[in-house]
C-alpha positions in Angstrom: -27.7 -13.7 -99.2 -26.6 -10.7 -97.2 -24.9 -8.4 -98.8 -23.2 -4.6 -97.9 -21.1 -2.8 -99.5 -16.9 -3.1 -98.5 -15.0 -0.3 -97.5 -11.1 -1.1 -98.3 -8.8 -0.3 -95.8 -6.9 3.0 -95.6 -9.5 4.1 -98.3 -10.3 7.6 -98.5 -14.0 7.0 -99.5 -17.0 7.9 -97.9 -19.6 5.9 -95.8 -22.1 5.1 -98.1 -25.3 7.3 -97.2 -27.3 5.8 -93.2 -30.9 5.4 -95.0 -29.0 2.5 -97.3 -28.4 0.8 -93.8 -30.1 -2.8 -94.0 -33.2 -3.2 -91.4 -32.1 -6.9 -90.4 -30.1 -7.1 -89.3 -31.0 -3.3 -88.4 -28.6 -0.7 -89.0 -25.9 -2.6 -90.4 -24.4 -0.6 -93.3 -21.1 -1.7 -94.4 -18.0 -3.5 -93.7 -14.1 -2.7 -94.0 -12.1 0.1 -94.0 -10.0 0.6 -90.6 -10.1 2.0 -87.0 -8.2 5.3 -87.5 -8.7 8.4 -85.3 -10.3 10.2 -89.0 -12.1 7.1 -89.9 -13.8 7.2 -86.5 -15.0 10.6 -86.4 -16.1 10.6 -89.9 -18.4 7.7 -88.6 -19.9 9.5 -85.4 -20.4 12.6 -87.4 -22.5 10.5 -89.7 -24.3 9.3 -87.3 -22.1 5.5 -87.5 -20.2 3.2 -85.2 -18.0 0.2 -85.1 -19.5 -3.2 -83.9 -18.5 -6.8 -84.5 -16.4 -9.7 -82.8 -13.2 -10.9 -83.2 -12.2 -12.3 -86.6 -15.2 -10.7 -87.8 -14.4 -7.7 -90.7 -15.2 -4.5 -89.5 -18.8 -3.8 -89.4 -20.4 -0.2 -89.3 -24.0 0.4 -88.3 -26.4 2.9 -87.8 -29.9 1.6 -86.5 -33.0 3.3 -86.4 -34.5 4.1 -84.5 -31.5 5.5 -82.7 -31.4 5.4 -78.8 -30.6 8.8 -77.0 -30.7 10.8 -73.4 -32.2 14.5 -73.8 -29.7 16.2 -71.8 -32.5 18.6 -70.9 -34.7 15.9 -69.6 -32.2 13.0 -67.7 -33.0 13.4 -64.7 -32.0 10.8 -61.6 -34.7 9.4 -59.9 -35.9 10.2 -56.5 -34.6 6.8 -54.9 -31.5 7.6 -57.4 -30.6 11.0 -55.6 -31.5 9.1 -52.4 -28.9 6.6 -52.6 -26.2 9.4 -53.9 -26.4 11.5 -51.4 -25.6 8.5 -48.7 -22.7 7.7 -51.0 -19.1 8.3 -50.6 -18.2 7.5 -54.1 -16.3 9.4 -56.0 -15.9 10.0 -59.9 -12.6 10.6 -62.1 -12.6 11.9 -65.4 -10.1 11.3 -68.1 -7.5 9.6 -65.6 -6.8 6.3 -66.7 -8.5 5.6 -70.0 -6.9 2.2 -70.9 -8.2 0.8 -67.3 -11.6 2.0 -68.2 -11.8 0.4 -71.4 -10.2 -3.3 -70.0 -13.3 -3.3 -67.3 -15.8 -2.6 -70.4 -14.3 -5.6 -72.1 -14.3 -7.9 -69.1 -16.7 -10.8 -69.7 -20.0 -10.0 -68.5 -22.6 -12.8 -66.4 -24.2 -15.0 -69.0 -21.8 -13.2 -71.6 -18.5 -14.8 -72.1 -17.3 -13.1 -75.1 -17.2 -9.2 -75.8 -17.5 -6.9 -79.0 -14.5 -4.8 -77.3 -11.2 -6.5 -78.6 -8.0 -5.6 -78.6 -8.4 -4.0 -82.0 -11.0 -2.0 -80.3 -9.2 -0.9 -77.2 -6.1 0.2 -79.0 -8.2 2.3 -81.2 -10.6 4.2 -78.8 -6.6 4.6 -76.5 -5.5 6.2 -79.7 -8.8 8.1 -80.1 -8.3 9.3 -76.7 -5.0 10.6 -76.8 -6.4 12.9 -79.8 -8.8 14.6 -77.3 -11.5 12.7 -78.9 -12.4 9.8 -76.5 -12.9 10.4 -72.5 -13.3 8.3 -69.8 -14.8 7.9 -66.4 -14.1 6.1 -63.4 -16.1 5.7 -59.9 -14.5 4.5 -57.4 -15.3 3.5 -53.2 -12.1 5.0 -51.9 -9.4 3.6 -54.0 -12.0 0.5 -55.3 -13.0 0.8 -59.0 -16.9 -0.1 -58.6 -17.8 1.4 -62.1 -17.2 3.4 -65.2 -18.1 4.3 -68.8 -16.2 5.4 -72.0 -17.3 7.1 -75.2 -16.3 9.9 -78.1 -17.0 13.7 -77.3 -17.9 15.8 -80.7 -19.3 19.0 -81.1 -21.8 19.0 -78.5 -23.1 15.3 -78.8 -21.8 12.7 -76.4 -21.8 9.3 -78.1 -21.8 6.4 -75.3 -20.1 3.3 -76.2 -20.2 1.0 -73.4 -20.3 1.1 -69.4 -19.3 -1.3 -66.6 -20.6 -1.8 -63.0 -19.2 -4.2 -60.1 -21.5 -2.4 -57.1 -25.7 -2.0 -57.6 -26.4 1.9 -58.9 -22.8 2.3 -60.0 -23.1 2.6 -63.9 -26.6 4.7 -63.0 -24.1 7.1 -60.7 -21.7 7.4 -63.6 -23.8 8.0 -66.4 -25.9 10.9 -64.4 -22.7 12.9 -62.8 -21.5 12.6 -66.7 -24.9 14.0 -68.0 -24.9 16.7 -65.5 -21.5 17.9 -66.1 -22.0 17.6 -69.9 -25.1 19.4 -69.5 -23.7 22.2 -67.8 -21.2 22.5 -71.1 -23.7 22.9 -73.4 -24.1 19.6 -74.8 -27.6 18.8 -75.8 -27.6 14.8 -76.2 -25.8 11.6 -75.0 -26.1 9.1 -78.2 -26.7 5.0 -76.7 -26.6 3.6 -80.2 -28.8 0.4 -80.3 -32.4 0.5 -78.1 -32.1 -1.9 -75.4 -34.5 -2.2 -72.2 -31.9 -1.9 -70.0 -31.3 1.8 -71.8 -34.9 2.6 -71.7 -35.2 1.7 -67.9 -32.3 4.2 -67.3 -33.9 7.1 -69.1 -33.8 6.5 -72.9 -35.7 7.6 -75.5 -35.9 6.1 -78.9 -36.0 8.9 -82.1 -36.2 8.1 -85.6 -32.4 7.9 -87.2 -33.4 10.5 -89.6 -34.0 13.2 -86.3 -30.9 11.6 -84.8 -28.9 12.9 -88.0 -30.3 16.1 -88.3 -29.8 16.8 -84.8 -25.6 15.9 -85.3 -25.8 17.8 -88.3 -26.7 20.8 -85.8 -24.8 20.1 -82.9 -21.5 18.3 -84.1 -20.1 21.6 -85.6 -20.5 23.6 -82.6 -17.9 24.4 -80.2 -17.5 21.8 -77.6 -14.9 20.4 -75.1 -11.9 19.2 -77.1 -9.0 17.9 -74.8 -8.6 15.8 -71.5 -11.3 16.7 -69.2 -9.7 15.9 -66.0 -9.3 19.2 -64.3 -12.2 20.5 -65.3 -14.5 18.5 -64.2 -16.5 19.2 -61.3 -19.0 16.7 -60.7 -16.6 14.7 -59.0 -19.0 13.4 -56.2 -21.9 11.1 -56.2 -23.7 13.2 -53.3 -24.1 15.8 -55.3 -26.9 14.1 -57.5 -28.7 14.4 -54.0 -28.7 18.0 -54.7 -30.7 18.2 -57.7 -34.2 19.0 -57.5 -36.1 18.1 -61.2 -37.9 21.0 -62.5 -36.1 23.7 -59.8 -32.9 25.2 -59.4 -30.2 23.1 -60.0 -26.8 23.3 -57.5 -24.0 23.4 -59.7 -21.2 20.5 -58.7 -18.1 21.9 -57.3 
């Protein structure tokens, strides 16, 4: 029988250490303790999220290998920048958080139920009013077509989920979001668990132990704390047309 180790709710102690994690089912490392702001950032800084269903206890994983984007090497594809640069679409940062987090949750084809719950939602709302969590929002004119949410810290990105009602939309999102964090210094964009879908946009798997050592060398850096909404400049999906991989990049504007 399974068993992990329970984490009492408003407890102060700490995650017990990622290499105890159990390898199936892989990464999960303990249960319990609560959804508070300094709960959650202990857990990214360790290199930990939050994961389970409703009426499920909390459940905290970190998996290995760990699923990441090299900032320094996500790139959109040729047909990628082909089909930006005809678009009109247009991207929103840090405008409507709690919208952004509703479409994430929405059933999906083939999926009925969804991980995000209300619990959830409420949390990552509360996560994001600390300067913590940030969202973003593409929209065809005033149509919401896509999006994607996560937790900023240091300069690590950690991705928790993404939504798309039009063909390219999530791919638009997550590569305006790479270029901007990019251009602030951030080094990595965390996915969490390895999934083809992830690999097919530009993932790379790294062992969990180079996944930690790399937050233990970026998280404490100075990074972007606060809502991002008026200074973000890659606002349009054209400009991914611009880049050129391996040349001079055009800065968004």
């Amino acid at each position: 029988m399974m068993r992990i180790p329970m984490l009492r709710p408003g407890s102060a102690a700490a995650f017990p250490a990622v290499e105890l994690a159990l390898q199936e089912p892989d990464g999960l490392l303990c249960a319990g303790a609560d959804l508070s702001v300094g709960r959650l950032l202990q857990a990214y800084r360790h290199g930990i999220f939050p994961w389970y269903s409703a009426g499920e206890p909390i459940l905290w994983w970190s998996p290995d290998p760990r699923c990441v984007f090299d900032l320094q090497h996500f790139w959109p594809s040729r047909s990628l920048r082909r089909f930006a640069r005809q678009s009109r679409w247009r991207l929103r940062a840090d405008e409507d958080f709690a919208a952004v987090i509703e479409a994430c949750a929405a059933p999906r084809a083939g999926s009925p139920g969804t991980w995000i719950s209300n619990e959830m939602q409420l949390a990552y709302c509360e996560l994001h009013r600390a300067g913590h969590a940030h969202c973003f929002a593409l929209y065809d004119e005033d149509e919401l077509v896509g999006g994607l949410y996560g937790v900023a810290m240091g300069q690590v990105f950690f991705g928790e989920s993404m939504f798309s009602r039009r063909s390219n939309a999530s791919k638009i999102v997550l590569h305006l979001l790479a270029r901007q964090l990019a251009d602030w210094g951030f080094v990595l964009i965390d996915g969490q668990v390895r999934n083809p879908h992830l690999i097919q946009l530009g993932a790379v798997n790294i062992r969990r132990r180079d996944f930690v050592a790399q937050l233990e060398r970026h998280c404490p850096r100075p990074g972007k704390p606060g809502n991002w909404a008026d200074d973000w400049q890659w606002r349009n999906a054209a400009q991914l047309g611009t880049l050129q991989t391996g040349g001079r990049v055009i800065r968004g504007g």
